[in-house]
VOPAGU-2260 file (C-alpha; in pm, 1 decimal, decimal comma):
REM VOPAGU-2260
SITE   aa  ch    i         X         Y         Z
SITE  UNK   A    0       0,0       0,0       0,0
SITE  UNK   A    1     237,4     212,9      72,8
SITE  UNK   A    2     452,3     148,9    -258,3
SITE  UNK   A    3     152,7     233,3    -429,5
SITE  UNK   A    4      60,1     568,6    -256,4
SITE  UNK   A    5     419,0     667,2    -357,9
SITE  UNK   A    6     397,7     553,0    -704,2
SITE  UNK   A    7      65,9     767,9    -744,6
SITE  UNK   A    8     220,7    1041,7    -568,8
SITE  UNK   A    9     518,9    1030,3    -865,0
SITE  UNK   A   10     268,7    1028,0   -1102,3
SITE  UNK   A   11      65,9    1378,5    -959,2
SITE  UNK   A   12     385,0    1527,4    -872,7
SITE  UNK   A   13     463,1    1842,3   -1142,2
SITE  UNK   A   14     853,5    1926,2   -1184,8
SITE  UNK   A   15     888,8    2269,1   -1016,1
SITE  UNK   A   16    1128,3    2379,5   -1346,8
SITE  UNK   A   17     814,8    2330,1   -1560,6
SITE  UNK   A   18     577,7    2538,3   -1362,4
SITE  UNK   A   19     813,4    2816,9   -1253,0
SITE  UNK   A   20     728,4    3000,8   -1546,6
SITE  UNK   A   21     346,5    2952,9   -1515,5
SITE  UNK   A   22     332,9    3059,3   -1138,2
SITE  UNK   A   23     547,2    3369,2   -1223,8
SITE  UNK   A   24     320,3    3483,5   -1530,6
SITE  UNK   A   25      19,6    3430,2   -1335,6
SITE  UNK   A   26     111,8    3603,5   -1058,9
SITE  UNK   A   27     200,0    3909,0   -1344,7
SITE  UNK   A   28    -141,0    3887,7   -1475,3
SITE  UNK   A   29    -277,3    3909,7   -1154,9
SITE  UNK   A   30    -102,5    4204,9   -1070,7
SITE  UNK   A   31    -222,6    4365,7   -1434,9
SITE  UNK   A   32    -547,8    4292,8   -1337,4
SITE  UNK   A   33    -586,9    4472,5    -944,4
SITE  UNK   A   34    -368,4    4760,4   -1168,2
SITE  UNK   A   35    -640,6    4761,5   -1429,1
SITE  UNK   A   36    -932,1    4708,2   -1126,7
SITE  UNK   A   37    -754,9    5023,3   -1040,9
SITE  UNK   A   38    -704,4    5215,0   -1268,3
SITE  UNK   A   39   -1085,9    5187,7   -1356,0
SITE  UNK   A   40   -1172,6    5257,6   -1031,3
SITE  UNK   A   41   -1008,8    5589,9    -986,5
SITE  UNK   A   42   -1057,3    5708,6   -1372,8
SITE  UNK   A   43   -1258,6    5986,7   -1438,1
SITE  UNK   A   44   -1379,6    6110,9   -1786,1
SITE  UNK   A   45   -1369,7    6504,5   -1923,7
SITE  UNK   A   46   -1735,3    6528,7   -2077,5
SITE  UNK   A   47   -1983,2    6825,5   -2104,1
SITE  UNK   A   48   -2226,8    6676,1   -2024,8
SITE  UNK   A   49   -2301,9    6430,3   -1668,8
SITE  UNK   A   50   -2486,7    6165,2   -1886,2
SITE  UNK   A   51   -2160,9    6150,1   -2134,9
SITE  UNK   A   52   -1982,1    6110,4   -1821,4
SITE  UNK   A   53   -2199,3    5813,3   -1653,5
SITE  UNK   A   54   -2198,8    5615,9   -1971,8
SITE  UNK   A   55   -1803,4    5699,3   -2104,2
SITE  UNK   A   56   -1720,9    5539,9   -1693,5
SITE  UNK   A   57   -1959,8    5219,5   -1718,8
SITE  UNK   A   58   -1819,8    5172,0   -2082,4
SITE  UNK   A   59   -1435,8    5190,2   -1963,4
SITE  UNK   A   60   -1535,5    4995,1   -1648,6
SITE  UNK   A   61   -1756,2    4710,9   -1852,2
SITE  UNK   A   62   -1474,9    4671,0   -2109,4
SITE  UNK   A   63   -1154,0    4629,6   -1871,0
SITE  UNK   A   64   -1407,3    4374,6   -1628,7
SITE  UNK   A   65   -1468,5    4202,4   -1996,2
SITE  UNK   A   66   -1054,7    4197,4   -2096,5
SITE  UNK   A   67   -1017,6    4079,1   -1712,7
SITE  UNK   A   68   -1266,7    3795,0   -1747,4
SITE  UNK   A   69   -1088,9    3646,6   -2015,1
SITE  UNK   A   70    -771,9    3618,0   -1883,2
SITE  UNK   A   71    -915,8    3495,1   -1608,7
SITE  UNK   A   72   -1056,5    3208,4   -1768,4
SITE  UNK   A   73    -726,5    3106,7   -1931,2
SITE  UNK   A   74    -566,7    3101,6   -1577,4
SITE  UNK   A   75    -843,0    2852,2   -1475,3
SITE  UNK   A   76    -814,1    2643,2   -1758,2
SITE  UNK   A   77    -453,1    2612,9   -1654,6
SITE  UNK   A   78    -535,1    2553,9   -1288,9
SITE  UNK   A   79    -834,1    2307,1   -1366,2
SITE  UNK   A   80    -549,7    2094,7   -1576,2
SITE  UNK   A   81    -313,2    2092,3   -1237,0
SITE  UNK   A   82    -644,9    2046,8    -993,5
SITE  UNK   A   83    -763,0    1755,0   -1164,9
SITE  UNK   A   84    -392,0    1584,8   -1210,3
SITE  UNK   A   85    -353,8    1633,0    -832,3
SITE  UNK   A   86    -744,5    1470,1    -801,0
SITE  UNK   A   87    -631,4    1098,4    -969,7
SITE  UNK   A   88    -618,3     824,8    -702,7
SITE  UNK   A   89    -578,1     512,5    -905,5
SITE  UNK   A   90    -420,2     367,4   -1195,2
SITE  UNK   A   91    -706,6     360,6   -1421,5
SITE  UNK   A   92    -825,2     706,9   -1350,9
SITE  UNK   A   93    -446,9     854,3   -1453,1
SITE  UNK   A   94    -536,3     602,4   -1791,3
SITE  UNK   A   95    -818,0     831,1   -1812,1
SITE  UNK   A   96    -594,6    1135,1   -1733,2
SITE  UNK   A   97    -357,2    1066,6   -2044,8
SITE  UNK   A   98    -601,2     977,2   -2266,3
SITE  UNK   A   99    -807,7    1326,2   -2225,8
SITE  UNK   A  100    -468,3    1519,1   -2286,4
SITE  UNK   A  101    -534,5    1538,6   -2699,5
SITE  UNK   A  102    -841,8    1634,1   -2638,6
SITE  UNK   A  103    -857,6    1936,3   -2849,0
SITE  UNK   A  104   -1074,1    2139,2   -2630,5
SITE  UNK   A  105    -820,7    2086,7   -2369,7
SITE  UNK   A  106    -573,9    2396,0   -2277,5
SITE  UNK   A  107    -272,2    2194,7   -2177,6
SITE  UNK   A  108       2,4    2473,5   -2143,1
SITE  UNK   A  109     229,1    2326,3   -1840,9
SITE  UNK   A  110     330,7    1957,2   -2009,5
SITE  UNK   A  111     474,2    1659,9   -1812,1
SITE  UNK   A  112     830,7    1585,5   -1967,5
SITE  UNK   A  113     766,7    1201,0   -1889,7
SITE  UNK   A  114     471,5    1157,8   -2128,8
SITE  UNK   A  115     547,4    1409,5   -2362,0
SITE  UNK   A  116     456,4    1266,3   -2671,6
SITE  UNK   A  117      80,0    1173,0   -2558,1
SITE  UNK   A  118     -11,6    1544,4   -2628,1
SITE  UNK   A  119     -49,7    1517,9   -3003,8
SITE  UNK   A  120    -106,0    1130,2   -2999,4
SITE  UNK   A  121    -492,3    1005,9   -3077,6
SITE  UNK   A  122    -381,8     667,1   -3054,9
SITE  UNK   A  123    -510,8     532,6   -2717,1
SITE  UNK   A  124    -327,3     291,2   -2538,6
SITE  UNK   A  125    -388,4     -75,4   -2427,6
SITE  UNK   A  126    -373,0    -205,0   -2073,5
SITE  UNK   A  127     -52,4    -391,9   -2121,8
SITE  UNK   A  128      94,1     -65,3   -2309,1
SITE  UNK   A  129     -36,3     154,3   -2032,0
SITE  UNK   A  130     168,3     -50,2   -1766,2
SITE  UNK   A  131     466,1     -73,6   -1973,2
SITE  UNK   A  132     462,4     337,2   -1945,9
SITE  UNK   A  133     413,3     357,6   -1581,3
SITE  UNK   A  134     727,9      47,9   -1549,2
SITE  UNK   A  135     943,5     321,5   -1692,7
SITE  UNK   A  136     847,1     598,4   -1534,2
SITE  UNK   A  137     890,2     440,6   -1227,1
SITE  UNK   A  138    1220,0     243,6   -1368,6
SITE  UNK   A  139    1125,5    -112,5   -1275,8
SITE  UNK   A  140    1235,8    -384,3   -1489,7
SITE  UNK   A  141    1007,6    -675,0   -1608,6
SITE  UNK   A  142    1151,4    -936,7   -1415,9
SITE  UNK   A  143    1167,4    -686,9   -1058,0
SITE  UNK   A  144     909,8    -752,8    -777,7
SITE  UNK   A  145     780,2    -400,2    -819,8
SITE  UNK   A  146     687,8    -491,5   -1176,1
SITE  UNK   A  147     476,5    -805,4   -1059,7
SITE  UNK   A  148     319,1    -561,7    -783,6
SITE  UNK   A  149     227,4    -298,1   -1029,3
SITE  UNK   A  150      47,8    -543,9   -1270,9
SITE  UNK   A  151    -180,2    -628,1    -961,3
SITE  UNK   A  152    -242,8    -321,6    -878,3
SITE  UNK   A  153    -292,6    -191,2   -1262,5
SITE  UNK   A  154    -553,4    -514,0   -1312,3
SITE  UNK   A  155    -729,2    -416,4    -981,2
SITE  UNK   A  156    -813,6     -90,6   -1055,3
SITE  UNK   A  157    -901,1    -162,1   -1446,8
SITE  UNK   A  158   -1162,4    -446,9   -1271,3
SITE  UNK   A  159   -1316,4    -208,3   -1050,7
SITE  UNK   A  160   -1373,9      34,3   -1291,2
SITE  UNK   A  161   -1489,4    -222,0   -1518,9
SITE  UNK   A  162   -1794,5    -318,8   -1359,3
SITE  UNK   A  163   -1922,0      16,7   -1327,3
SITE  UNK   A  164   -2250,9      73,6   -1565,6
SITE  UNK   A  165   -2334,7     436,7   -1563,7
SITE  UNK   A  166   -2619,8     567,6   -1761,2
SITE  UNK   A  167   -2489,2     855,8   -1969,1
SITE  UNK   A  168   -2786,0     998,1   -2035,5
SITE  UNK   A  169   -2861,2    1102,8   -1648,2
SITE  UNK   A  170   -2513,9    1232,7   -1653,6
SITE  UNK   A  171   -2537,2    1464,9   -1889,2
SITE  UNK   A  172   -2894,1    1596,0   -1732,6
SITE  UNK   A  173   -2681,0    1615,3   -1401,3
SITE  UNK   A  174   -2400,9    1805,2   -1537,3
SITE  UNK   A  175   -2649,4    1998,6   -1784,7
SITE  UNK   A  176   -2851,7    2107,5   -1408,9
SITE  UNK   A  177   -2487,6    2171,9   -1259,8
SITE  UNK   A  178   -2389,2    2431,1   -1538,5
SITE  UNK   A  179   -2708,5    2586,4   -1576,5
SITE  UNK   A  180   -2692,6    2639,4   -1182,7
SITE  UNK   A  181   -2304,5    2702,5   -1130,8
SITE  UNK   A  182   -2221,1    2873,0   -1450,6
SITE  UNK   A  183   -2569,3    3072,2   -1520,4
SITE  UNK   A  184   -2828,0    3112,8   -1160,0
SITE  UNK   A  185   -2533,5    3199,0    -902,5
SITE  UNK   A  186   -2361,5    3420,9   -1098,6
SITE  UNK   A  187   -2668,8    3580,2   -1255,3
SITE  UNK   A  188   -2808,9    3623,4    -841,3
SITE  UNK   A  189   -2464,8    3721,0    -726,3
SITE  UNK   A  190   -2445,4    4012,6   -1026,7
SITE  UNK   A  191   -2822,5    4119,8    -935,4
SITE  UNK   A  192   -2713,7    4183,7    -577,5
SITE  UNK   A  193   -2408,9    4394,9    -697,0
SITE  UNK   A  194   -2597,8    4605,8    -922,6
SITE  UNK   A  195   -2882,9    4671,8    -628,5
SITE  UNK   A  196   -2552,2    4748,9    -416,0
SITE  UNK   A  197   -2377,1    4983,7    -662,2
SITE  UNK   A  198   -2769,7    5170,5    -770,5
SITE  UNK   A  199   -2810,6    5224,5    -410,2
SITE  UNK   A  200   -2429,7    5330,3    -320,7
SITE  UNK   A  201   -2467,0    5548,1    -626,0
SITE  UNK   A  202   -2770,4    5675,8    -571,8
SITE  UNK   A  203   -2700,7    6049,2    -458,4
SITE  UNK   A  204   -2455,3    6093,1    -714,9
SITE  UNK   A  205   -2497,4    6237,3   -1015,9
SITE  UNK   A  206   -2325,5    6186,9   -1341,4
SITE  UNK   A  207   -2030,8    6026,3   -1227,9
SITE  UNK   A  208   -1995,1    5688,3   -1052,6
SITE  UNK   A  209   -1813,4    5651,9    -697,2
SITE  UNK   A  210   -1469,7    5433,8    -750,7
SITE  UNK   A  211   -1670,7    5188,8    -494,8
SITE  UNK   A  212   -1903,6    5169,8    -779,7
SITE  UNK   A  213   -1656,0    5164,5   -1045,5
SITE  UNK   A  214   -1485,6    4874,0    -924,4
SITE  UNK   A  215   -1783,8    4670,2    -855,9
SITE  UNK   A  216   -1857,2    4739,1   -1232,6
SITE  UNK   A  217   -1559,9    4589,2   -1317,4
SITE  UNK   A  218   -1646,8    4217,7   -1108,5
SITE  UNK   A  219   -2025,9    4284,3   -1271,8
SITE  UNK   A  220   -1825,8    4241,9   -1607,1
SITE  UNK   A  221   -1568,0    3978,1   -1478,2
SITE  UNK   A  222   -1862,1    3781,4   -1316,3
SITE  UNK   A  223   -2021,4    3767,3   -1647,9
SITE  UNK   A  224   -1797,7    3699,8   -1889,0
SITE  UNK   A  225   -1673,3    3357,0   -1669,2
SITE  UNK   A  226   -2025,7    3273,4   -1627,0
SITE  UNK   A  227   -2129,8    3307,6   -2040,2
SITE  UNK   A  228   -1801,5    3157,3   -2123,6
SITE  UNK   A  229   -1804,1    2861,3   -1868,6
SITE  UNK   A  230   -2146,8    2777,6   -1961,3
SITE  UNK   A  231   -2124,3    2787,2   -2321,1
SITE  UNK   A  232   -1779,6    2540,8   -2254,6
SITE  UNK   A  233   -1970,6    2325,7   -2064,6
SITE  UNK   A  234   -2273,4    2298,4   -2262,9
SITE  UNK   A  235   -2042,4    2201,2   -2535,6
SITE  UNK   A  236   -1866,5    1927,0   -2331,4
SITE  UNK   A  237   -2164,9    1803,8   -2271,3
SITE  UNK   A  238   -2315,8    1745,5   -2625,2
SITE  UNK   A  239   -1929,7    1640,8   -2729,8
SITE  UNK   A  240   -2065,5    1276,1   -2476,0
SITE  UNK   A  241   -2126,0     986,7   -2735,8
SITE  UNK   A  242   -2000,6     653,2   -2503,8
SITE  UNK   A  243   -1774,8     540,0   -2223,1
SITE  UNK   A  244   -1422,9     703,5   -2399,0
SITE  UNK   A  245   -1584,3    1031,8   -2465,5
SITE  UNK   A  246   -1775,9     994,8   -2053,6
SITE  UNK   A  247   -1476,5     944,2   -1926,2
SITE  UNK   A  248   -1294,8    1244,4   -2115,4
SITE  UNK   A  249   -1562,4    1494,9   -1987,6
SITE  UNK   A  250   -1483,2    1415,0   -1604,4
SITE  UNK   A  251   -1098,3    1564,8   -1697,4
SITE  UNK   A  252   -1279,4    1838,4   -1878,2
SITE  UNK   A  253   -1554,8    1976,7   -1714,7
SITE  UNK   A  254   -1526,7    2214,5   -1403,7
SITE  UNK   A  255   -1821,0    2092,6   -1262,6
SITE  UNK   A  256   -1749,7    1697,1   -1209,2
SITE  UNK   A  257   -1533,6    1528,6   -1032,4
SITE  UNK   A  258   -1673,1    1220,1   -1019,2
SITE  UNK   A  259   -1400,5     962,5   -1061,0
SITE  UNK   A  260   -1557,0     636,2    -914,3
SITE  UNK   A  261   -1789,2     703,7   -1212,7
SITE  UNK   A  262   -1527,6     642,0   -1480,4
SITE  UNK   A  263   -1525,8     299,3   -1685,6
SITE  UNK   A  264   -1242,6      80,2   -1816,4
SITE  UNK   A  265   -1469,6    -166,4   -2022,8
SITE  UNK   A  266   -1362,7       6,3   -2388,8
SITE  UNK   A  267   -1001,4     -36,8   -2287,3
SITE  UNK   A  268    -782,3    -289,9   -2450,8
SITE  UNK   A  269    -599,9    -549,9   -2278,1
SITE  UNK   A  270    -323,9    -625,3   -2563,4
């Protein structure tokens, strides 16, 4: 057991040198963004006229909340790739994890050195393949002890997973209910209650808007663009499930699910 929590654990684990970069230019854009939240917060407009003013502020406010939402969602495309890596607790369910890396609607910017080429590959691999891989990445030879162990453990968790009948159908109503509630109704309630806050804050001022107000334009804007965009994605995700390969894809894909035990190893080839 505790050979294979450490083998799993090697499999998770990201080399610092590849994510260095990542961290740092996150951290940058973060930085742009509270600058940009800022800047739009304290900017005020030159106009004749108060209404010229109002509208010239929500416009600048809307469209830097709008640029900020975007990059935002690239960031948590990148951190949804890292979350879910750091998620897999069983051989089958990292089979699921490099087989969902060419998916195409997959942003896979920080890359494992190890498994390099399964990026661009659409060739899926067989069960005896698949433990051939992790053999080397853990550098046991076919005759070691380790070897024997890891084909046990392998065949376990394909079995387990292979008895699981899911009906796909109910899934995708579940995760259909989960976007429409997470990606459209919170955000939609939470952006209602901001715009009652900022009317209200705002109220006794006229023609301009308050940098309070200003910046909670901006998260009006931020809040949604993520939720249009993260629907939309999801939605799409959604219609993209056709069996078992393409199920077990969309639980590496979605932000929603994270249902693992749900995955199924009964399209997988043994040789």
């Amino acid at each position: 057991m505790k050979n294979r929590k450490k083998e799993l654990a090697i499999l998770k684990k990201a080399s610092i040198r590849s994510l260095w970069f990542w961290i740092i230019l996150i951290v940058a854009t973060v930085l742009l963004l509270v600058v940009l939240s800022f800047l739009g917060a304290t900017f005020r407009s030159k106009f004749n006229s108060s209404v010229g003013m109002f509208t010239n502020e929500i416009i600048i406010n809307s469209l830097i909340g709008i640029l900020s939402g975007l990059i935002l969602i690239v960031i948590s495309f990148i951190l949804l790739n890292v979350f879910k890596k750091s998620s897999i607790n069983d051989f089958f369910v990292y089979y699921c994890y490099l087989k969902s890396l060419n998916n195409k609607s997959k942003l896979v910017i920080v890359k494992d050195s190890r498994i390099v080429e399964f990026y661009n590959s659409d060739k899926a691999l067989t069960k005896i393949e698949f433990i051939n891989l992790l053999a080397s990445i853990f550098n046991y030879t076919p005759n070691s002890l380790e070897f024997k162990n890891l084909i046990n453990e392998v065949n376990a968790d394909f079995a387990k997973h292979s008895f699981i009948d899911v009906d796909i159908e109910k899934i995708k109503k579940i995760a259909t209910n989960r976007a429409i509630s997470f990606d459209l109704v919170i955000p939609f309630l939470v952006n209602i209650i901001l715009i009652i806050f900022v009317s209200i804050y705002n109220y006794d001022q006229q023609g301009t808007l308050r940098a309070l107000a200003r910046l909670f334009t901006n998260f009006i804007s931020i809040i949604f663009t993520i939720s249009i965009s993260m629907f939309t994605y999801e939605m799409l995700m959604i219609k993209k499930i056709k069996n078992h390969n393409s199920f077990n894809d969309f639980f590496f894909l979605s932000f929603n699910n994270y249902q693992f035990k749900l995955l199924n190893s009964s399209l997988v080839k043994s040789n």
